[in-house]
C-alpha positions as CSV (number, residue, x, y, z in Angstrom):
1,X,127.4,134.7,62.9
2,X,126.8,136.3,66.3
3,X,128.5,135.1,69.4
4,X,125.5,133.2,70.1
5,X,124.3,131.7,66.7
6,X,128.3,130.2,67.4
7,X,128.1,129.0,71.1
8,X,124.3,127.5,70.0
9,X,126.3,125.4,66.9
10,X,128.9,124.1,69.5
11,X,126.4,122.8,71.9
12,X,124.6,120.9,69.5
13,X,127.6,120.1,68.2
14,X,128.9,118.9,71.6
15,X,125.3,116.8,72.6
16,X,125.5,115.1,69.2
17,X,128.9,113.8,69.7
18,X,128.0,113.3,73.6
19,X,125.2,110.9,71.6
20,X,127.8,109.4,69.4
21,X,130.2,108.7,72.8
22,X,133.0,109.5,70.8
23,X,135.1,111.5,73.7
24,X,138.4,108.9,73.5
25,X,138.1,108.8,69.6
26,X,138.0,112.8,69.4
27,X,140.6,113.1,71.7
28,X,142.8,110.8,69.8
29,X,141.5,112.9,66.6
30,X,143.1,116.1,68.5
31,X,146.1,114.8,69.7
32,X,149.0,118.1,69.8
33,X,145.7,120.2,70.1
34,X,144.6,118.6,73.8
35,X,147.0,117.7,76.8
36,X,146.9,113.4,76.6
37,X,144.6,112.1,79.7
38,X,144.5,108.6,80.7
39,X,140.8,108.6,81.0
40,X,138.4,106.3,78.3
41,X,135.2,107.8,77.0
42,X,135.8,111.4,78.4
43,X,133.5,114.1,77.9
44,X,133.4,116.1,74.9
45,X,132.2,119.5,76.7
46,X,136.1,120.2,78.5
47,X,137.8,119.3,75.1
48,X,135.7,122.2,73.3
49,X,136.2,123.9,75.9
50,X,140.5,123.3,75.9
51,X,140.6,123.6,71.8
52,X,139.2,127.0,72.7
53,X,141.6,128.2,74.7
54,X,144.4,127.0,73.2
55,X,143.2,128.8,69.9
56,X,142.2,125.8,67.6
57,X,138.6,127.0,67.9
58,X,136.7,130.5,67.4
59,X,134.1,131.8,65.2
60,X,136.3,132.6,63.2
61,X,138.3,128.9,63.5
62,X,136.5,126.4,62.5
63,X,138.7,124.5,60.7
64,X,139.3,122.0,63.7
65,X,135.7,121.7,64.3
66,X,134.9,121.1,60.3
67,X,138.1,118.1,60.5
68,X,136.3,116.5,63.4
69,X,132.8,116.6,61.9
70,X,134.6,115.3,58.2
71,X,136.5,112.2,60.0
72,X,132.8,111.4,61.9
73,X,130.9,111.7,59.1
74,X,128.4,113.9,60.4
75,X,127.5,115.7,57.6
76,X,124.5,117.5,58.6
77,X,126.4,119.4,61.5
78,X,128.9,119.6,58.6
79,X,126.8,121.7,56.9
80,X,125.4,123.7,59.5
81,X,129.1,124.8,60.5
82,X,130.3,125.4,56.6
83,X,127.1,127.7,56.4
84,X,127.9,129.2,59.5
85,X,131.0,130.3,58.2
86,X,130.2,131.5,54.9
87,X,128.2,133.9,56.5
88,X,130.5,134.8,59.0
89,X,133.1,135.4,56.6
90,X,130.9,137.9,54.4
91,X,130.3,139.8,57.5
92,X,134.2,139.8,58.3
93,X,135.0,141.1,55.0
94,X,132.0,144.0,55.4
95,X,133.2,145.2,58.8
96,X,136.6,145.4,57.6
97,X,135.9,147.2,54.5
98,X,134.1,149.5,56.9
99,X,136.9,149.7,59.2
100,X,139.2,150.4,56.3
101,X,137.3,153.6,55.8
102,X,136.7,155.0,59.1
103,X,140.3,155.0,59.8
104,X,140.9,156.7,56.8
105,X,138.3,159.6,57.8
106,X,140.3,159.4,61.3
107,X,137.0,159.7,63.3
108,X,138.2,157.5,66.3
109,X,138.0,160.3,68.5
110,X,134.1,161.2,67.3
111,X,133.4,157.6,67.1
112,X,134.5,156.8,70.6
113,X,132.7,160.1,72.1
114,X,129.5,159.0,70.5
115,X,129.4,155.3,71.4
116,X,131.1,156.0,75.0
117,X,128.2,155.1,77.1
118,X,128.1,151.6,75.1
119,X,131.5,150.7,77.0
120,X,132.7,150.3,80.2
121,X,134.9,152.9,81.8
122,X,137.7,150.7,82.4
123,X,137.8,149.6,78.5
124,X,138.3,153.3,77.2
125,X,142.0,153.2,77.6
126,X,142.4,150.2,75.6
127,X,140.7,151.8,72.5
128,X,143.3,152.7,69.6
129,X,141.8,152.6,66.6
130,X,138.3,152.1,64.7
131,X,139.1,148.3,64.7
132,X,139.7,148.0,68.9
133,X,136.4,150.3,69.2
134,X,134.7,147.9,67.1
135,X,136.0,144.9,69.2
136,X,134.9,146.1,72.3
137,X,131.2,147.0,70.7
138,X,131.1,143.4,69.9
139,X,132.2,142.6,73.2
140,X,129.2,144.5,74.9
141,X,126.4,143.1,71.9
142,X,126.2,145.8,70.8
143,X,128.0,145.4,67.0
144,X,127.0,142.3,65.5
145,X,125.6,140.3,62.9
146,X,122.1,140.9,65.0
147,X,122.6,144.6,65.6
148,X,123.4,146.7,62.7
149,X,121.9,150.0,64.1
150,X,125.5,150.9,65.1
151,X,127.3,150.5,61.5
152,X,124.3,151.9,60.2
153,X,124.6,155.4,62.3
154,X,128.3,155.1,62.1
155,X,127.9,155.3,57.9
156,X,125.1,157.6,57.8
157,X,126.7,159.8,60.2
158,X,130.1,159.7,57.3
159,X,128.1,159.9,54.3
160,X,129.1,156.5,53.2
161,X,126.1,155.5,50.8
162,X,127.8,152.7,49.6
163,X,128.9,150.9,52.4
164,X,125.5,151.8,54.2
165,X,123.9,150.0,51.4
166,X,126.2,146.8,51.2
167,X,125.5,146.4,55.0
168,X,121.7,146.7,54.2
169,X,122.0,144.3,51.6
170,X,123.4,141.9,54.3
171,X,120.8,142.4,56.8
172,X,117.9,141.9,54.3
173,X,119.4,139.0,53.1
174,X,120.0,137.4,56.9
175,X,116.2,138.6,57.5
176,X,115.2,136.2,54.6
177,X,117.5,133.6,55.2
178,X,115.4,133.7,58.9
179,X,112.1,133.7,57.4
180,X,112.9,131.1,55.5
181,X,114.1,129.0,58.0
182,X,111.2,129.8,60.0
183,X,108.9,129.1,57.6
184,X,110.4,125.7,57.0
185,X,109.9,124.9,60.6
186,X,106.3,126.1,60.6
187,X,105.6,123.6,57.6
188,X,107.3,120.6,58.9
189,X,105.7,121.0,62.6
190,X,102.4,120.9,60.5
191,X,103.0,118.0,58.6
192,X,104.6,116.3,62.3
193,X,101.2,117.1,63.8
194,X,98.8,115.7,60.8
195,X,100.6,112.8,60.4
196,X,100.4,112.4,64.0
197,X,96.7,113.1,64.1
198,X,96.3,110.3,61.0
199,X,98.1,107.5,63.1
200,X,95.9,108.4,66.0
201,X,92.9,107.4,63.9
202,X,91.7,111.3,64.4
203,X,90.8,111.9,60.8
204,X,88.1,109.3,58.8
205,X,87.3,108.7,56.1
């Protein structure tokens, strides 16, 4: 859900279908999405990079990316993306509930005073509401799906027990999602290595 989990699932994205040599396909896929080149076989890293830009892909649009991975048939990556946005979407819907709130409590002004040193000078006068503070904290790493401290101090601070605890329940649950996944790994490096052992005639009978 983090800016990097994201720009991690595009480049294995991106080497998969470098593998696959799929550039003219793809940018016959995205034709009104790209600007038409004459070129055969071109790489897939500049079209990301131009669906980006032109707003057909985020972290929060994926839509494009899930249509391309569909008409492949690269389900795995499928599935990778479709989980990344689940989560992504829950953590949406958290921060805005949250946002909701704060502005209510209109505590921009002690909000902005505490988490000051956290953005750069020149970014100060752009800050409006709870929801552009919030923006530029991501922008800086410091909000995130990775770095809860902030909403944490921000609810504690307001007395919001509820929200405090929804945002916990996230974070425990990301923490096991982690373990599991790293657990997973642990177990099938494991099994790699004995097999490997077994077919190098290591281990008699």
């Amino acid at each position: 859900m983090s800016a990097i989990e994201y720009n991690n699932l595009l480049f294995n994205t991106i080497q998969r279908l470098r593998e696959l040599n799929v550039g003219e396909q793809l940018r016959f896929m995205c034709r009104g999405k790209l600007v038409p080149r004459n070129e055969q076989n071109a790489d897939v890293f500049p079209m990301f990079e131009e669906l980006e830009q032109n707003g057909f892909l985020g972290p929060d649009k994926l839509d494009v990316l899930k249509d391309i991975l569909k008409g492949l048939k690269e389900w795995p990556l499928f599935g990778r993306v479709k989980a990344f946005e689940i989560k992504r979407k829950e953590y949406s819907s958290l921060l805005e509930r949250i946002i909701l709130v704060l502005d209510e409590l209109e505590c921009l002004e002690e909000l902005s005073a505490i988490f000051s040193d956290r953005i750069p000078e020149e970014k100060h006068g752009s800050i409006q509401d709870v929801r552009s503070l919030f923006q530029e904290l991501e922008n800086n790493d410091s909000l995130g799906t990775d770095h809860f401290e902030v909403l944490k101090k921000i609810l504690t601070q307001k007395k919001q027990t509820e929200l405090l605890r929804e945002v916990e329940e996230f974070e425990e649950g990301k923490n096991q999602e982690e373990e599991f996944e790293w657990r997973k790994a642990q177990a099938a490096a494991i099994a790699s290595s004995a097999s490997s052992n077994l077919a190098g005639g290591k281990f008699r009978l």
